[in-house]
Phi, psi and omega in degrees: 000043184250019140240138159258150196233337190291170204220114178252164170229152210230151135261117162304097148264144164294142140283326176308300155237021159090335166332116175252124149205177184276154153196346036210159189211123161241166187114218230251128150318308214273013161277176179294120170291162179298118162251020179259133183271152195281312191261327181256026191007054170273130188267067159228114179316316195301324166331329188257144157227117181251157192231127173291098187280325178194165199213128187228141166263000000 
């Protein structure tokens, strides 16, 4: 499994401010997820809850 290809697309909530937004990453979830929130730039991963909406190979 050392290429993965697949290409997901995540939704984001800030825990901070509530902020939702989409966005898409491909290869392996268990790398670092995008931790910056688009409006209150808080840089924490734990900040985010994030949810997989779809997955393409």
């Amino acid at each position: 499994m050392s290429e993965n290809t697949k290409v997901y697309t995540l939704k984001a909530t800030c825990k901070k401010c509530g902020h939702d937004f989409t966005y898409t990453r491909t290869g392996n979830l268990m790398g670092s997820p995008r931790s910056v929130c688009d409006t209150c730039n808080r840089r924490k991963g734990a900040a985010l809850r994030l949810h997989v909406i779809s997955v393409e190979e």
